[in-house]
N, C-alpha and C positions, 0 to 999 in steps of 0.2 A: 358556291353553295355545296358542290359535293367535295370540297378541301374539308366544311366542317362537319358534315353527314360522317365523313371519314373518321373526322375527329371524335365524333360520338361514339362510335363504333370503336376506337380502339380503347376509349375510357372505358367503355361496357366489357373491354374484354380483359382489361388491367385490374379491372377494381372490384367488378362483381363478379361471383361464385356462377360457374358455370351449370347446368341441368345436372351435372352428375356430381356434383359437390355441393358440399354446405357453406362452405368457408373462402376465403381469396386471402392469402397468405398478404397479397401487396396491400390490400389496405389497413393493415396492421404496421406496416412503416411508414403511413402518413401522417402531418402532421393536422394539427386542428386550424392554422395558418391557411395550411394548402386547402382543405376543405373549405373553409370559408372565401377563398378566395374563388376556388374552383362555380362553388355556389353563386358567387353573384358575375363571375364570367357567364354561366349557362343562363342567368336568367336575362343579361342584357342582349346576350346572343339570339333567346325566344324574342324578346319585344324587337330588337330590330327586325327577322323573318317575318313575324306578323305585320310589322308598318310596311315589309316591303311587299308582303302579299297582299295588303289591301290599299297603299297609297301608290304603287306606281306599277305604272304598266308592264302589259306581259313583253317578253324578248328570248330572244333564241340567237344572240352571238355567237362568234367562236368564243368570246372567254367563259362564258356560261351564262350572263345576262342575270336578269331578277327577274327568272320564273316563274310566277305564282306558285305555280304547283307544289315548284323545290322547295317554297321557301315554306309552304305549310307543311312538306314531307318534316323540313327540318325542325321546324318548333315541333311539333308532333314526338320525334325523337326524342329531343330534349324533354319534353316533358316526363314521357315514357322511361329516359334514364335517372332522371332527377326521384323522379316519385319510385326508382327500384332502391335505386344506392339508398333513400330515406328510409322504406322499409326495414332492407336489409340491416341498417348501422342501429336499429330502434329494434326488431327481432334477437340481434344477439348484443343488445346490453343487458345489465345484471335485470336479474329475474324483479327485482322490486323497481328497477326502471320503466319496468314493461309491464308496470298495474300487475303483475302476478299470472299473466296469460302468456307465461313460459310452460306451462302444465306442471310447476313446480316440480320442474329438475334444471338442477344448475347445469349451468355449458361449463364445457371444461377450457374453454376459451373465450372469455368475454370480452366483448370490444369495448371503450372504454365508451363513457356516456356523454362524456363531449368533444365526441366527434360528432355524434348527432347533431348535438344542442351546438354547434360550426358551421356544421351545413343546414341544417334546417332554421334553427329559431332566428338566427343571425339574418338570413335572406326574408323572416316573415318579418321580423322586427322593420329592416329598410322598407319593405313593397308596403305594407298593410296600411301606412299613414294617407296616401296616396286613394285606398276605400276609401276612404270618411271624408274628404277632401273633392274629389276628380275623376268619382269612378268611370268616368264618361268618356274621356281624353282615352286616346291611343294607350298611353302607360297605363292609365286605371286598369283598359279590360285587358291588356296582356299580361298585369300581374293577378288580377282574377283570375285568367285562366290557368296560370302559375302555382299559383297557393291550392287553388280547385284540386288540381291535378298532384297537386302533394298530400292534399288531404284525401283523397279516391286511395291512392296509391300506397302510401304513405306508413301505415298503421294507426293503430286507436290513437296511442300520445300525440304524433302529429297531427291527425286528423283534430284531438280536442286544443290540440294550439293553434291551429289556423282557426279553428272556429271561435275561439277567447280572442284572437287579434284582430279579424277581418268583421264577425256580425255587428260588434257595438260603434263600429264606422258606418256599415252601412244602414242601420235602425235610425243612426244620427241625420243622415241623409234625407230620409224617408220623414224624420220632420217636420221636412217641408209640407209633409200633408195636413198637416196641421195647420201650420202657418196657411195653406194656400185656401185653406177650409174659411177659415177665417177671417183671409181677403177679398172671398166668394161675397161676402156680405158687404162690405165696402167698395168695391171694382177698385183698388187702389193701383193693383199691380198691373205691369203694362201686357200688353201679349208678348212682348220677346222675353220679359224675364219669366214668363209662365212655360212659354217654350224651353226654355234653357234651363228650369227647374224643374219639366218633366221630363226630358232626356237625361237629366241628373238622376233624377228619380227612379225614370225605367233602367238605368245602368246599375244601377245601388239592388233594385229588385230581380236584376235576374242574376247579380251577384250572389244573393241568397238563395237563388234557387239553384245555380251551382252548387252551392257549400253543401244544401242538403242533399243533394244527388250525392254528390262525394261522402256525405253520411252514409249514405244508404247502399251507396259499393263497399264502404267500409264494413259496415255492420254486417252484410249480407257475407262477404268473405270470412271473416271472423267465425261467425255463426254455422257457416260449415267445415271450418276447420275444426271447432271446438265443440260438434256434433250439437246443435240446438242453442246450446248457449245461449244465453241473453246477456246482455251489457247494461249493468246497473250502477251508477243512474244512466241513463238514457243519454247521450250527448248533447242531445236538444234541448232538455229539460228547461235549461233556462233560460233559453230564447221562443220556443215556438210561441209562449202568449203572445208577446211583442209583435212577433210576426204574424201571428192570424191578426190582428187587430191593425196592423199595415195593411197587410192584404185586405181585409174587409171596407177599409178608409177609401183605397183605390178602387176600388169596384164598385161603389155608391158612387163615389164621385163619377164613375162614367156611367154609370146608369141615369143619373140623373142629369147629365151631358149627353147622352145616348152617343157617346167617343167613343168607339174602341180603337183606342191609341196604342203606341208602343208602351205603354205603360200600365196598360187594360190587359194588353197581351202577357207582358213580364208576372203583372201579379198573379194573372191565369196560370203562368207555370209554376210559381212559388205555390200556389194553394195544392194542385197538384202533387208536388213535388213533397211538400209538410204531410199531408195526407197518408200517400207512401212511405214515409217515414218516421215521424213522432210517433211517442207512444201516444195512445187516443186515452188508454186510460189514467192517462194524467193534464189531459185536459179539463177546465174546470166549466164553470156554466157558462159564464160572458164567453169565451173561445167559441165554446159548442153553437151558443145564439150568435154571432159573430158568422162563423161558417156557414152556419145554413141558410143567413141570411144573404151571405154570397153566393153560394146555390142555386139558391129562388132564383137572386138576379141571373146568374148562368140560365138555366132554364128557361126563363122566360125567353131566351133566342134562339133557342134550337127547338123545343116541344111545343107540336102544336097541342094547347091545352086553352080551357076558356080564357085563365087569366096571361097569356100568351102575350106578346109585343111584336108587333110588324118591324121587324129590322131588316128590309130588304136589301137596304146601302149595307150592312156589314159586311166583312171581307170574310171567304170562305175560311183564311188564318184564323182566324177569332172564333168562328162558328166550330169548326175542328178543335182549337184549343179549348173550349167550351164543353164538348163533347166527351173530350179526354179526361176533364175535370171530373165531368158528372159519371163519368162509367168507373173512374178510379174512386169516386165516393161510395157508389153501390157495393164494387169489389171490397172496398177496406171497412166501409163503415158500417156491412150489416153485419149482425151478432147471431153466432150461435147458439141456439135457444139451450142448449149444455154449458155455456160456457156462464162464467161467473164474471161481469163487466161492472163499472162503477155506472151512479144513475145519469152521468153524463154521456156516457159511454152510448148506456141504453137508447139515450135520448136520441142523440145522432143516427142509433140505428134504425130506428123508428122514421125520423125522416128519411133514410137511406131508403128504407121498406117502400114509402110513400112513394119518393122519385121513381120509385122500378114501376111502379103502377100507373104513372102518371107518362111513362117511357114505354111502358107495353100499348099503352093505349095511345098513342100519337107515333109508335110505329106501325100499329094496326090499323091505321087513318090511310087513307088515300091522300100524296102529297097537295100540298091548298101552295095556288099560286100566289093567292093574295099574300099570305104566311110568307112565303120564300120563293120566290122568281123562278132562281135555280132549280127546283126543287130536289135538290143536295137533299138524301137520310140521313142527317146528322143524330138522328133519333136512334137509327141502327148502329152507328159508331158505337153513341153511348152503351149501346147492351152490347155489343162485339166487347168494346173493352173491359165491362165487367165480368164477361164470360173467360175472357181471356187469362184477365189479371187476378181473379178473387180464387178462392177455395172451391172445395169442390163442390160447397152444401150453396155457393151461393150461385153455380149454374146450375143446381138443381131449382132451384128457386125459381 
């Protein structure tokens, strides 16, 4: 393990531009050959670290063993290196490579453009078939967290080619919620393929909830480099309907299972995760009735309110991730009463408004054992995180 930590470390110092520099003369003599090759060396190199971090036990030999720890240190790096060299080779191509977020001034030395399009779209083209297929298997989630980590990293063009390659695999996935919807009526399917198509299912969903975090690193950098900017259209645009309506599919279906499964928990962070990052005012009315209506279901497990549900089996995971959902709806979703919103927009915020009242008042309650054993404040989470995470008009509120 640390022959190839080493080896990482001396590619980072061959290829990419040091803190006091712009530029690295040496990757201007490579070729687009060595780059793609280099590219699916590091990515088979992560997925073997992670199988040996989570399939075979810890060791401390003399010859170094398969340490957990080393071998997550090493994927880690790797990722870390992949998603710089990506940036960097996509920063200084020609200025219309880069959508125009050169600040329109040409470099006086442009890297060519496929070198990028060597190392980067070449590694997403092989990993991304493997989302739509198997996100579940050892390969699927180390090339998710692969692709994830080049789209965080990355820059916007990367960022919007992982996201054209990997969502419309995993949306294909998720499917199944249809299909499974649909078998609910029949009992056709057995328990083990229902098993085995919702571990399919919660891999595929928290694949997306990757992708959009790595949106929202993305944006977020951008956005203060380029002083407020906004990125138009929106990288999400044309997936978030799809996916709130995934998300909404999954969260009925366990509510009306009263499950919260691995799969209960993934959509919980996708919702989360969309929230934080789509634009809200391009969502349309089904979205908006969609969301809230997963809400409701969140809410009813953590607030104690009259139309409340006794979920005392749920696992404190669930109750928390519930919590996180609801305080980052309050944070994002309420409206400036200056600010000009669409009437979707409005709408949402209005139930935002409601849930805060609905949260003052079942954190003002004395905890009900009947409600929650525990009696875990997940009521408090929720207003911690929207204090935390929202504006400042919305902790005055």
């Amino acid at each position: 393990v640390e022959d190839k930590l080493d080896a990482v470390r001396d590619l980072s110092v061959l290829l990419l531009p040091s803190s006091s520099e712009n530029t690295n003369p040496n990757i201007r003599r490579v070729t687009t050959a060595f780059l793609t090759e280099l590219s699916s060396s590091l990515a088979r190199v992560h997925e073997q670290s992670i199988t040996s971090a989570t399939g075979s036990p810890t060791t401390d030999d003399a010859t170094g063993g398969l340490d957990a720890e080393d071998q997550i240190s090493l994927a880690s790096s790797i990722r870390q290196f992949s998603s710089t060299l990506a940036h960097w080779l996509e920063e200084n191509g020609p200025s219309s490579f880069g959508f125009g977020l050169n600040g329109g001034e040409e470099k006086a030395e442009m890297i060519d453009s496929s070198l990028w399009e060597a190392f980067v779209v070449d590694i997403i083209r092989r990993l991304s078939p493997t989302l739509g297929s198997a996100p579940q298997g050892l390969h699927g989630r180390a090339s998710t967290a692969y692709l994830a980590s080049l789209a965080a990293g990355g820059g916007l063009v990367t960022l919007n080619k992982v996201l054209q390659s990997c969502i419309p695999g995993f949306l294909g996935v998720l499917a199944l919620l249809d299909e499974n919807r649909e078998d609910s009526t029949t009992s056709t399917q057995s328990s083990n393929a229902k098993n085995r198509d919702e571990e399919k299912m919660a891999a595929a969903m928290r694949g997306i909830a990757a992708l959009i975090s790595s949106c929202r690193v993305t944006l977020g950098r951008l956005e203060r480099k380029y002083r407020g900017v906004k990125i138009n259209p929106h990288p999400m645009l044309l997936y978030s309907s799809k996916i709130i309506q995934k998300i909404s599919l999954a969260l009925n279906s366990m509510a009306k299972h009263a499950d919260d499964s691995q799969l209960s928990l993934a959509a919980v962070a996708a919702l989360e995760s969309i929230l934080t990052t789509a634009d809200l005012q391009a969502l349309n009315e089904e979205d908006v009735n969609s969301m809230i209506k997963s809400f409701s279901t969140l809410a009813s497990f953590i607030l104690q309110t009259d139309d409340a549900v006794i979920k005392t089996s749920s696992s404190d995971e669930w109750k928390t991730a519930c919590a996180r959902a609801l305080g980052a709806l309050i944070s994002n979703g309420f409206v400036d009463v200056n600010a000009e919103v669409s009437e979707e927009c409005h709408h949402l915020g209005v139930y935002a408004e409601s849930l805060l009242r609905q949260t003052l008042l079942s954190a003002s309650s004395p905890p009900d054992v009947s409600f929650d054993s525990s009696c875990n404040r997940y009521d408090w989470i929720v207003l911690a995180g929207a204090c935390s995470n929202g504006p400042l008009f919305v902790s005055r509120r």
